[in-house]
N, C-alpha and C positions, 0 to 999 in steps of 0.2 A: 471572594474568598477572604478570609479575614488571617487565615495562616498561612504559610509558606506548604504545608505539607500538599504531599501530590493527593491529586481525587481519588478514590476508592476503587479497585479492581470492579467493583462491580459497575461505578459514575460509569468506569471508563470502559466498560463495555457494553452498557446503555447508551452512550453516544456512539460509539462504532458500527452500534445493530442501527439505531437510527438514522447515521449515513449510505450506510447500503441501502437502507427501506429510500430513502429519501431518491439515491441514486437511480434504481432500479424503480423507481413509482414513476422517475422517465420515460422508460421503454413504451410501457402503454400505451399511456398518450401518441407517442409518437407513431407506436403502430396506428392507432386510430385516423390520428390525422393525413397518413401517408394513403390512409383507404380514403378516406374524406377528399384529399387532393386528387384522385384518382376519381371518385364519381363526380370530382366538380371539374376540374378542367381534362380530363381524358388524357391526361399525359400520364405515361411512365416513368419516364425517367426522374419526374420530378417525386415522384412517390421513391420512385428504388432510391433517390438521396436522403429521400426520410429517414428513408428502413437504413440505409446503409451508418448515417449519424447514429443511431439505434445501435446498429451493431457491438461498438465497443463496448458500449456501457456496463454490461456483467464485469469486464475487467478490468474496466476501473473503478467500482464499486468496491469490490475484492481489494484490489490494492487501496484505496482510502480506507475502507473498513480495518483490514490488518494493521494500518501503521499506528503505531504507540505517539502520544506526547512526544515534542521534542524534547530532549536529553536536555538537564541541566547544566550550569558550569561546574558544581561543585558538586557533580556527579561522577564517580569514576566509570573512567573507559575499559572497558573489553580489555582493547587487545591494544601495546603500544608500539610500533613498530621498529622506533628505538629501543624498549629493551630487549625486542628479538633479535636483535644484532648480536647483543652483550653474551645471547643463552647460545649460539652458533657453537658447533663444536671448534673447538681451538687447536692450531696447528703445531703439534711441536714433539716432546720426547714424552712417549706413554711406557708405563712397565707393561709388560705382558709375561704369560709365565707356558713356557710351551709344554706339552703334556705329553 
């Protein structure tokens, strides 16, 4: 990158869609070969650890796909939790006007 600016909403949801594809092009595989370890050595269990490695992967695909760039320094934050202290309501003599 030859500038400092961030990649384009769209760079950056072209690589997002391509780690989920990437992720989830896992599963496959894995089911296949969890069938494959099952007609070659007749064991289960060794297949159900396939499929079970397999398992997570939708949700961690989701979660790596969702996450943005990390945040810069000279990026502002959200929320600071210092000055949520200062916005607290304050304890002391309020007028009130009774009706």
């Amino acid at each position: 990158m030859i500038t400092e600016a961030a990649p384009s909403l769209e760079q950056q949801h072209r690589d997002r869609v391509r780690r989920y594809m990437l992720l989830m092009g896992f599963r496959i595989p894995c089911l296949v070969l969890a069938a494959g370890a099952y007609g070659l050595w007749h064991n289960a269990l060794i297949s159900l650890a396939i499929i079970g490695v397999s398992v997570p992967l939708p949700w961690i695909a989701v979660l790596v796909a969702n996450d943005r760039p990390p945040r810069r320094k000279d990026e502002p934050s959200r929320w600071d939790g210092r000055r949520a202290e200062h916005k607290a309501i304050e304890s002391g003599h309020h007028h009130s006007i009774d009706g």
